[in-house]
C-alpha positions as CSV (number, residue, x, y, z in Angstrom):
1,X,28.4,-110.2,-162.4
2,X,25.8,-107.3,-163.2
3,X,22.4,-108.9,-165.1
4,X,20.5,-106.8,-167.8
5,X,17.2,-105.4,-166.3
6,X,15.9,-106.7,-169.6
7,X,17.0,-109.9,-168.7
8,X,15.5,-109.9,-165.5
9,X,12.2,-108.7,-166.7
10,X,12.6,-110.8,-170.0
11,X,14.4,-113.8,-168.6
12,X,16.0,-115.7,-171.8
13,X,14.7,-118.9,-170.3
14,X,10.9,-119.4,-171.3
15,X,10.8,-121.6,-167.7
16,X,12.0,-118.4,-166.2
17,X,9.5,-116.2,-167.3
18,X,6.5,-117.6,-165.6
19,X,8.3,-118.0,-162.2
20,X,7.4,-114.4,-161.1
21,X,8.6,-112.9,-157.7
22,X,10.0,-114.4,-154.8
23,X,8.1,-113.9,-152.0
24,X,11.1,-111.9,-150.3
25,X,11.0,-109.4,-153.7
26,X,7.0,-109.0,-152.2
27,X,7.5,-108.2,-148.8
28,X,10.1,-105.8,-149.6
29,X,8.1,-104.2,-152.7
30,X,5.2,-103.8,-149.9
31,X,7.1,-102.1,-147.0
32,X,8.7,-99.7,-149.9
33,X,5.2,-99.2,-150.8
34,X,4.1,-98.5,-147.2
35,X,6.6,-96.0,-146.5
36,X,5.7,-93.9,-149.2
37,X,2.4,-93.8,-148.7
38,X,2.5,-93.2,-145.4
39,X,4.5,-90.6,-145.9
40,X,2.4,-88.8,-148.5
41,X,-0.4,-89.5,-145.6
42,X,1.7,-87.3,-143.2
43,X,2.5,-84.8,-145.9
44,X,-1.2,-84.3,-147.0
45,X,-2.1,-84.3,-143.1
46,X,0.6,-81.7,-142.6
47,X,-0.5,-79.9,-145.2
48,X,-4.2,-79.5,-144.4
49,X,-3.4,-78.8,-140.4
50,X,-0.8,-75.7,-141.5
51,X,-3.8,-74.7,-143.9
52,X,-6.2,-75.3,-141.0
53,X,-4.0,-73.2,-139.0
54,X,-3.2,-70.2,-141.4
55,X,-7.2,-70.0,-141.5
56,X,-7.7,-70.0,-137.8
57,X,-4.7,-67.7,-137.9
58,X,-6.2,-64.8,-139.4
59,X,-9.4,-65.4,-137.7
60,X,-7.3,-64.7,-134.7
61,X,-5.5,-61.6,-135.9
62,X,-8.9,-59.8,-136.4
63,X,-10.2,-61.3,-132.8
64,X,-6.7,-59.3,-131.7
65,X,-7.0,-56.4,-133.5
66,X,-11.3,-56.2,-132.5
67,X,-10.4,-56.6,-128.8
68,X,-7.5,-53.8,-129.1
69,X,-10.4,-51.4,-130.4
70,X,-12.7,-51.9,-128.1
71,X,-10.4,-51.3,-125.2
72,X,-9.1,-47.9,-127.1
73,X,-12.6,-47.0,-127.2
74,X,-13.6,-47.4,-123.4
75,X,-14.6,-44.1,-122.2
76,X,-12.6,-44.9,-119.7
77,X,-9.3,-46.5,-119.0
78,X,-9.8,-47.3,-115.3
79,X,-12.6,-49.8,-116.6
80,X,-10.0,-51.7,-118.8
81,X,-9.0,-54.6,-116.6
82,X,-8.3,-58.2,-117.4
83,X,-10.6,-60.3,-118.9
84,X,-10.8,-63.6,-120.9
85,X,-13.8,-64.4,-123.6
86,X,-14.3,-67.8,-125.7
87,X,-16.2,-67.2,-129.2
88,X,-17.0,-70.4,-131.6
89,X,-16.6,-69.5,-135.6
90,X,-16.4,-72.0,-138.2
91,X,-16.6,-75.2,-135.6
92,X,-13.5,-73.6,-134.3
93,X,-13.5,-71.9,-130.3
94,X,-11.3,-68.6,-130.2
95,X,-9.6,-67.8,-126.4
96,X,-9.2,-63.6,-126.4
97,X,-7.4,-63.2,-123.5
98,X,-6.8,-59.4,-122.4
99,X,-4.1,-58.4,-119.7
100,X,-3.7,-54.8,-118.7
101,X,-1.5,-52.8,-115.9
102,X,-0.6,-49.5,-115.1
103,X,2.8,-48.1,-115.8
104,X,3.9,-45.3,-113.3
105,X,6.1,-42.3,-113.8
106,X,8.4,-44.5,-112.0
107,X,8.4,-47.2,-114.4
108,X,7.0,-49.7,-111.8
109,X,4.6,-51.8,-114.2
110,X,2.1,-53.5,-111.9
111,X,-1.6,-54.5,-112.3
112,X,-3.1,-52.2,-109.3
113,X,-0.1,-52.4,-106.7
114,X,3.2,-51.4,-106.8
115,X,5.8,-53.3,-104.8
116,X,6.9,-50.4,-102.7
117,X,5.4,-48.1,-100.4
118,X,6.8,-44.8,-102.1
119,X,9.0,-44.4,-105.1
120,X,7.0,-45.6,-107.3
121,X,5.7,-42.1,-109.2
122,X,2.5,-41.3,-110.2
123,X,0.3,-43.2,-112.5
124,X,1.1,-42.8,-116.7
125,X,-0.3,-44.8,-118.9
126,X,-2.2,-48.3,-118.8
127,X,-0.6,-51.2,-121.1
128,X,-2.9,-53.6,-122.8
129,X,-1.9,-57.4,-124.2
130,X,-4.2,-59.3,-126.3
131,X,-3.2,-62.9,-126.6
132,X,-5.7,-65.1,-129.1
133,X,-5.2,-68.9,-129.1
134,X,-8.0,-71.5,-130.5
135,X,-8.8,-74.9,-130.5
136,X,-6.0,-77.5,-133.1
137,X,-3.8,-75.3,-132.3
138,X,-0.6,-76.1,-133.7
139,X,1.7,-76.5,-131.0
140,X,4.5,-74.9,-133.0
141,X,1.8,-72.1,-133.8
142,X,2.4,-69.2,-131.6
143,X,-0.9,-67.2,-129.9
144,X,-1.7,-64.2,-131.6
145,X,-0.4,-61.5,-129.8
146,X,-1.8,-58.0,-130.4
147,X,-0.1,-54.4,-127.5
148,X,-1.2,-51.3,-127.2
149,X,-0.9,-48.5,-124.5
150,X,-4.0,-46.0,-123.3
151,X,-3.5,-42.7,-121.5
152,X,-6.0,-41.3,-119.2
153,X,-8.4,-38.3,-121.1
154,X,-8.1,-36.2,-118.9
155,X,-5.1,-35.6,-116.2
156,X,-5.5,-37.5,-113.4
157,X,-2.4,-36.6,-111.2
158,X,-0.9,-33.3,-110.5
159,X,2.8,-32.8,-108.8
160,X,1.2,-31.9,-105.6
161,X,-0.6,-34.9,-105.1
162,X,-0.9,-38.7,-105.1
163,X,-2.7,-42.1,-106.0
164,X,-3.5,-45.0,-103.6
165,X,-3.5,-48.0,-105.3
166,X,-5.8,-51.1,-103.7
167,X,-5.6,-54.8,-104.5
168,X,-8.1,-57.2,-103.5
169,X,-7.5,-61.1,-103.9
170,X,-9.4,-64.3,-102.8
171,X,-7.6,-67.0,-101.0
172,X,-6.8,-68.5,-104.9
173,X,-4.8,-65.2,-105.9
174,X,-8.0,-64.0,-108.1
175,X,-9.1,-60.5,-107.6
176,X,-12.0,-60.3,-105.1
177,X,-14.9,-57.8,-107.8
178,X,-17.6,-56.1,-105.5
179,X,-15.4,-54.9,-102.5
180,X,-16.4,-51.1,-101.1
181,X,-13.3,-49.5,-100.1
182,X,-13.4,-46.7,-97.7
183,X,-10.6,-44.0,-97.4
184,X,-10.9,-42.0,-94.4
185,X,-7.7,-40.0,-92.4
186,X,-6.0,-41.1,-89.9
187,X,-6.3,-39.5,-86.2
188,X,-2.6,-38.7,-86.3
189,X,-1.1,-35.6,-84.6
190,X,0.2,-33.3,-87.3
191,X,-1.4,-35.5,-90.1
192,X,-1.4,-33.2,-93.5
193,X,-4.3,-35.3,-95.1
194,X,-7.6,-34.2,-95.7
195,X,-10.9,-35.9,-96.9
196,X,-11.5,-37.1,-100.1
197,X,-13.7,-35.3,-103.1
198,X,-16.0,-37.4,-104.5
199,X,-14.5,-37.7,-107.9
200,X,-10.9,-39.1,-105.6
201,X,-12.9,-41.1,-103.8
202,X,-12.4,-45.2,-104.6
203,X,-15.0,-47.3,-106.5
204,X,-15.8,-50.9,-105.0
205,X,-13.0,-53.2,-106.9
206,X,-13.5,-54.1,-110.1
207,X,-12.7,-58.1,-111.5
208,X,-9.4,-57.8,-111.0
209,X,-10.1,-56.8,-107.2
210,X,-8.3,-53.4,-108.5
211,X,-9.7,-49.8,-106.6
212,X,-7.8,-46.7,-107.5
213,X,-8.1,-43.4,-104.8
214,X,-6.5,-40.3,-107.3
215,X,-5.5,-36.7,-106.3
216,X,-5.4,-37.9,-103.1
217,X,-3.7,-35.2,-100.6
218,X,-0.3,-35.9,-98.9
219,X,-0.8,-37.8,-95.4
220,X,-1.6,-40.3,-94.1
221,X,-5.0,-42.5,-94.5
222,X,-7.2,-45.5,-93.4
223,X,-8.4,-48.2,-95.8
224,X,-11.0,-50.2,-95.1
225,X,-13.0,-53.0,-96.6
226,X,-16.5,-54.2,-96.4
227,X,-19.1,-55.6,-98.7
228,X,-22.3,-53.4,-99.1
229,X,-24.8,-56.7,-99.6
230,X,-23.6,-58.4,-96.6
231,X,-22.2,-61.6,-97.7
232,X,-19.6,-62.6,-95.2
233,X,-16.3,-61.8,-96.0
234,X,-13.2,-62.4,-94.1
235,X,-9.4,-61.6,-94.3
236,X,-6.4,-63.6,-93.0
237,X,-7.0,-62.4,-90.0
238,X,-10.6,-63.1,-90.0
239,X,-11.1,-59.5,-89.8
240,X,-14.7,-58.8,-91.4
241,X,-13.6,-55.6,-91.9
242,X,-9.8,-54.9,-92.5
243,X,-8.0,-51.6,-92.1
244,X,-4.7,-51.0,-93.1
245,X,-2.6,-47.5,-93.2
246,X,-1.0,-46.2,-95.7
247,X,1.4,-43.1,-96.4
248,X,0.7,-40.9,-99.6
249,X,3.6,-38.4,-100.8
250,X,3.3,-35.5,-103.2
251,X,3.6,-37.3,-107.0
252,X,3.5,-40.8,-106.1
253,X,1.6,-43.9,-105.4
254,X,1.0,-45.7,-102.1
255,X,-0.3,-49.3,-102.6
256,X,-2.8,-51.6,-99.8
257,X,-2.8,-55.1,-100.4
258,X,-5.2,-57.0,-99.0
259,X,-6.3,-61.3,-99.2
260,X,-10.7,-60.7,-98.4
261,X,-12.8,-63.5,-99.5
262,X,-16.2,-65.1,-99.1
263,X,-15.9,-66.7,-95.7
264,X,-16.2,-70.4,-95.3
265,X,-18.9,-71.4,-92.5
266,X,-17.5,-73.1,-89.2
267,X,-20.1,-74.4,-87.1
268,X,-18.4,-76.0,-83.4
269,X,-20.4,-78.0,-81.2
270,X,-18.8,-78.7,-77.7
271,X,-18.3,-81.6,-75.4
272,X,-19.0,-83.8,-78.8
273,X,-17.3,-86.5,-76.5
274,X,-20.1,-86.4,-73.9
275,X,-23.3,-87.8,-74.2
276,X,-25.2,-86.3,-71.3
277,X,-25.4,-82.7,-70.1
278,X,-23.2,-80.0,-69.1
279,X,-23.1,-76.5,-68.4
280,X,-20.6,-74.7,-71.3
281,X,-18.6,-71.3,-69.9
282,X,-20.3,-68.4,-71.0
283,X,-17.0,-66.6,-71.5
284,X,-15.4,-69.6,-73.7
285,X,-13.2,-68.5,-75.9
286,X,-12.4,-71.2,-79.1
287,X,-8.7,-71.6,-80.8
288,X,-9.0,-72.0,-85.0
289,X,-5.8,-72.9,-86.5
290,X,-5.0,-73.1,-90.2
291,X,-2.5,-75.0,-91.8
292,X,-0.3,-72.2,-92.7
293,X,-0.3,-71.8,-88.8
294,X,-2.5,-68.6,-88.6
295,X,-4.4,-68.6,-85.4
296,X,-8.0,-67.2,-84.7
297,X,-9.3,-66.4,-80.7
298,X,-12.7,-66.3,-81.2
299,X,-13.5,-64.5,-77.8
300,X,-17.6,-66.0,-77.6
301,X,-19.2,-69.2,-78.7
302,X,-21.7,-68.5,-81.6
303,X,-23.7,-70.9,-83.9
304,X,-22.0,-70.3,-87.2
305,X,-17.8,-68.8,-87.2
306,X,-17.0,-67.3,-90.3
307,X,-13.5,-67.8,-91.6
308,X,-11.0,-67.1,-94.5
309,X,-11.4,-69.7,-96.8
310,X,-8.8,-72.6,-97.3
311,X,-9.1,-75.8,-98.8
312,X,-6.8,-77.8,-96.2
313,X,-9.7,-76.3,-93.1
314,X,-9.0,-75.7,-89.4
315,X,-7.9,-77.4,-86.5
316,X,-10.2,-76.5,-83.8
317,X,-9.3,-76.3,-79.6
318,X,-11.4,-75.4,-76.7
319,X,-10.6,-72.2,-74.9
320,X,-7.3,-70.0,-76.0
321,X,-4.7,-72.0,-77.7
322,X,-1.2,-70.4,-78.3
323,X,2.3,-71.9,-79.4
324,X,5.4,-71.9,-78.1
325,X,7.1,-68.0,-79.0
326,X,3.7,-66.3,-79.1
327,X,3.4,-63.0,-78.3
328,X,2.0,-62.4,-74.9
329,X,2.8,-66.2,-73.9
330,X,2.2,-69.5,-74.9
331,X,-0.6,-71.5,-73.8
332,X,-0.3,-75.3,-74.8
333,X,-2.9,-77.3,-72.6
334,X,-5.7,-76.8,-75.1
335,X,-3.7,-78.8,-77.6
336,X,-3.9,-82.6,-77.3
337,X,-0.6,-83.7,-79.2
338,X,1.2,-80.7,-77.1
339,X,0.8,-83.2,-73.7
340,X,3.6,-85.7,-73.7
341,X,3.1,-89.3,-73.4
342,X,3.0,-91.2,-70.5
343,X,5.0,-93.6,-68.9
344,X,2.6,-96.3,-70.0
345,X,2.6,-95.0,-73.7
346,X,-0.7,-92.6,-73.8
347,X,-0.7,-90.0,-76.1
348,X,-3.2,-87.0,-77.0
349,X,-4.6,-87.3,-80.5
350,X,-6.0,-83.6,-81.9
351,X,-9.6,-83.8,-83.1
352,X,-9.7,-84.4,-87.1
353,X,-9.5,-81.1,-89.1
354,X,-12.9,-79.6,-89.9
355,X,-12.9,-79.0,-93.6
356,X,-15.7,-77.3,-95.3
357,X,-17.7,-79.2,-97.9
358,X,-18.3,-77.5,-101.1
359,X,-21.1,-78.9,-102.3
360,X,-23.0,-77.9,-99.2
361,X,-22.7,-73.8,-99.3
362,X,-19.0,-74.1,-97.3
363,X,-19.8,-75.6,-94.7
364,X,-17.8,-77.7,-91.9
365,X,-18.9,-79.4,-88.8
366,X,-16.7,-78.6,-86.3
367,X,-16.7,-81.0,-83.2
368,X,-15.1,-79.7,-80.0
369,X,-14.2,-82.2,-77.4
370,X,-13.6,-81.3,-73.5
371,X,-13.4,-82.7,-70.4
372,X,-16.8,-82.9,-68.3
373,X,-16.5,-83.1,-64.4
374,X,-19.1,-83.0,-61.8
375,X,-19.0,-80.8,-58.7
376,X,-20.1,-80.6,-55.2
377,X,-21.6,-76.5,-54.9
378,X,-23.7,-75.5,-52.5
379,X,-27.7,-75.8,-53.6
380,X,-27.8,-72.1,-54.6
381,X,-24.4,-71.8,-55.9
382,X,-25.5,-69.9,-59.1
383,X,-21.9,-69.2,-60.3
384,X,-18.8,-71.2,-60.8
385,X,-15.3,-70.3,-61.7
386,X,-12.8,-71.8,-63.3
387,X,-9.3,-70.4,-63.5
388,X,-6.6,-72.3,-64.9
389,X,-3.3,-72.6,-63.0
390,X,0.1,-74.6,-63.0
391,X,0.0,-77.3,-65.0
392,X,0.1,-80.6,-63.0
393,X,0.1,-84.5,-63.8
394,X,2.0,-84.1,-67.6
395,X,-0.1,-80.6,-68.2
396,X,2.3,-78.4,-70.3
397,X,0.6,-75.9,-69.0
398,X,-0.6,-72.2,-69.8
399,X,1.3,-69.4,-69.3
400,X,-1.2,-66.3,-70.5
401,X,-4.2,-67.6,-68.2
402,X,-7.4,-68.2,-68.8
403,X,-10.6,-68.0,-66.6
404,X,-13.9,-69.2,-67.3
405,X,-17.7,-68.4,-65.5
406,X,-20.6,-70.8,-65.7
407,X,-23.9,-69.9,-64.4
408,X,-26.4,-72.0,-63.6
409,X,-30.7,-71.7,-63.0
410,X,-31.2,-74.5,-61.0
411,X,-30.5,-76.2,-58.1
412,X,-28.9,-79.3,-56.4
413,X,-25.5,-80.0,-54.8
414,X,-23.6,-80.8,-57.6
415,X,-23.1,-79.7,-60.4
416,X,-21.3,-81.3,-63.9
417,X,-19.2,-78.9,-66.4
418,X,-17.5,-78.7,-69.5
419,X,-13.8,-77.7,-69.3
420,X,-11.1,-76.8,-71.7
421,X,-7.6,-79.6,-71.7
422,X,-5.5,-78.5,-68.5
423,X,-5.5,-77.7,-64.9
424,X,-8.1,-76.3,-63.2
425,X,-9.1,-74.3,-59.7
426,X,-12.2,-73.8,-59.2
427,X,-14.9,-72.3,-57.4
428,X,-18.5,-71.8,-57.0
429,X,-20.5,-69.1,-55.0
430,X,-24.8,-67.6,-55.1
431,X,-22.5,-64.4,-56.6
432,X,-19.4,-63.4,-58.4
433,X,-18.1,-61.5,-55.3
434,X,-19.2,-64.7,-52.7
435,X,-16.9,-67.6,-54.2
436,X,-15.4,-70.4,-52.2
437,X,-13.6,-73.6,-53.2
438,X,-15.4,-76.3,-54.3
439,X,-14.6,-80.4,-53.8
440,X,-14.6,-82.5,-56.8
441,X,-17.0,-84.9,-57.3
442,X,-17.9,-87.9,-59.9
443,X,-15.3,-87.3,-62.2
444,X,-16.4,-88.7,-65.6
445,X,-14.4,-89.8,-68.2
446,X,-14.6,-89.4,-71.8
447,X,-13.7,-90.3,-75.3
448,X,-11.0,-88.5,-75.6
449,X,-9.9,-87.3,-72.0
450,X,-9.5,-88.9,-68.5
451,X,-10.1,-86.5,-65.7
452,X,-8.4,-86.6,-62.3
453,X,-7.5,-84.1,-59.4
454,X,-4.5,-82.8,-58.8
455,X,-2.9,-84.8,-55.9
456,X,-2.1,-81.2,-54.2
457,X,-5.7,-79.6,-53.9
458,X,-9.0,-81.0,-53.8
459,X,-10.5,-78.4,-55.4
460,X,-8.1,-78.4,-58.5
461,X,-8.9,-80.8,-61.6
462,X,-6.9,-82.0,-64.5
463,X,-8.7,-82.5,-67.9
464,X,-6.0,-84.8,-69.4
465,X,-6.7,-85.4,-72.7
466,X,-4.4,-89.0,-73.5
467,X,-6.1,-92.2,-73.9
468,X,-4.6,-96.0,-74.6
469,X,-1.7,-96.2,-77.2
């Protein structure tokens, strides 16, 4: 049942000894010998990566513990913000990458804001994480980590007074460097603050977009931003300069957060729609809406409109847009998808979104269409009004009101004018105190609007922005 293994190897049979191996016996001898080399392959590969690594290791561990000294060594701790650095040793590239935050009194650990307005306690001490991670990582390797904590030289609160803590960040959460922060007090009745010394007074953010305002008197202050070179900066609001208030108690921290970045460039151009001339109001205001549905008024027309920066742009109106629920009242002619459709299926279709082009300094084209109607006015008519009223023929109307002036230097009998989407009355007069009605005359269509007067009044007009389905 069993055979020898000198039998096999020494068959008995002199025929049997020069048969050799089946070819079966082969194959199988070669995939035995393929599995162990390939494993001694992966060993030796496994081996020399972990060694590799090890090496790379304590490179690391002294790129840790260099960085930790350095940041103990700062003369001083308010200059020891976050920061990442790349250095290449050996054909391999190191990643130090420093965090650091304040710990308050409180025990609120936050980079340069706390989350509450008061409660927070006074500043303490400033934590400081090193992380140090390299090219071939292993990914079972952890980073090396490296911690250490740095207290201020010298004191820099006192029971009797507080810290104002400012954060800065661009529209990508980044810290905003560069940013002049004024603290002034507020024009309060009974407000206990007083000015700030020159060595409480804030320094213009660092990389982090962190400014710190220390020994800072109980009451209650102004913060304001603004960039000492000029670059155009904007917040959310598309404030140039935002203010915000803030409340400082005896041993504690008050915190202003702020979103300021460089402004994208918005350059509109109106009656895009109509090839010809027209007189533009000189009072138009424009509507700029973002996707997060923050709206912008700009109350003049000017060449370049500088706005908070966002990737997904602004939708741009003619004259003052403002959605259902808005404070003061809503105002939807302006807004071509707000009309609804006819009875024969015509719809209003918003101009495309003007998004900035980064490879051309942040700059959009923003096309503004209107409606264009021409007027019959008296020959030296040198003013026209337009005030919008109830909306008529589909108009969904404007509750807030708008009015617009035109002036004109010539003269004639009629006289052609660029209007906002909705309903219209208007007049036309030598002055502002000597206006009459006026009778509409050619009414000219365009590429996105058909104009019509109202069936009521001949001096009203409807700028109706739906076209064909």
């Amino acid at each position: 049942m069993f055979q020898r293994l000198s039998d096999r190897l020494r068959p008995t049979d002199p025929a049997d000894r020069d048969a050799g191996l089946s070819l079966v016996e082969v194959i199988v001898a070669l995939l035995v010998f393929t599995v162990i080399t390939t494993g001694s392959i992966i060993a030796v590969g496994t081996v020399l990566s972990m060694t590799s690594d090890n090496r790379s290791r304590v490179v690391a561990a002294n790129l840790a513990s260099q960085a930790i000294d350095k940041a103990r060594g700062a003369a001083d701790v308010f200059l020891v913000t976050n920061a990442s650095t790349t250095q290449e040793l050996n054909g391999t590239t190191f990643t130090v990458k420093r965090t650091a935050s304040w710990v308050t009194t409180g025990g609120v650990d936050s980079q340069c804001a706390t989350p509450g307005q008061s409660g927070n306690g006074s500043l303490f001490f400033k934590r400081v994480n090193v992380s140090v991670t390299w090219t071939g990582q292993r990914t079972s390797t952890t980073p090396v980590r490296a911690d250490t904590i740095l207290a201020p030289v010298s004191k820099i609160n006192d029971p009797s007074t507080g810290t104002i803590l400012i954060s800065v960040l661009d529209q990508t959460g980044a810290g905003s460097a560069g940013v002049v922060v004024t603290i002034a007090t507020a024009s309060l009745t009974g407000n206990t603050a007083s000015a700030l010394s020159a060595d409480s007074s804030p320094d213009p953010t660092d990389t982090d977009g962190c400014s710190f305002a220390t020994k800072v008197q109980p009451g209650t202050y102004t913060v304001t931003l603004s960039r000492a070179d000029g670059t155009p900066y904007r917040d959310r609001d598309q404030a140039a300069d935002p203010v915000q208030t803030v409340v400082v108690s005896a041993g504690d921290t008050a915190s202003a957060l702020f979103s300021y970045a460089a402004a994208d460039t918005y350059r509109p151009t109106y009656a895009t729609n109509y090839s010809g001339q027209a007189l533009l109001p000189t009072d138009l205001t424009t509507t700029y809406l973002s996707s997060d549905g923050r709206r912008y008024v700009a109350p003049t027309r000017v060449t370049d409109q500088y706005l908070f920066p966002t990737a997904t742009g602004y939708q741009v109106f003619a004259g003052t847009y403002a959605p259902t629920g808005a404070a003061g009242g809503s105002c939807l002619s302006p807004d071509p998808a707000s009309w609804p459709a006819t009875a024969d299926g015509k719809t209003g279709k918003r101009q495309a979104i003007a998004v900035p082009d980064p490879l051309s300094s942040k700059t959009a084209a923003a096309p503004v269409p209107m409606g264009v109607v021409t007027l019959n006015v008296g020959n030296g008519d040198r003013t026209i009004r337009a005030i919008s009223t109830l909306g008529q023929n589909g108009d969904p109307g404007c509750a807030i009101g708008q009015t617009l002036n035109f002036t004109r230097t010539g003269n004639g009998t009629t006289a052609t004018v660029a209007l906002p989407y909705g309903t219209w009355f208007v007049k036309s007069g030598p002055t502002t105190s000597s206006l009459k009605d006026v009778t509409i005359g050619t009414l000219i269509g365009s590429l996105l609007g058909v104009l019509k007067p109202s069936a009521s009044t001949s001096n009203t007009v409807v700028v109706d922005p739906r076209t064909a389905p």
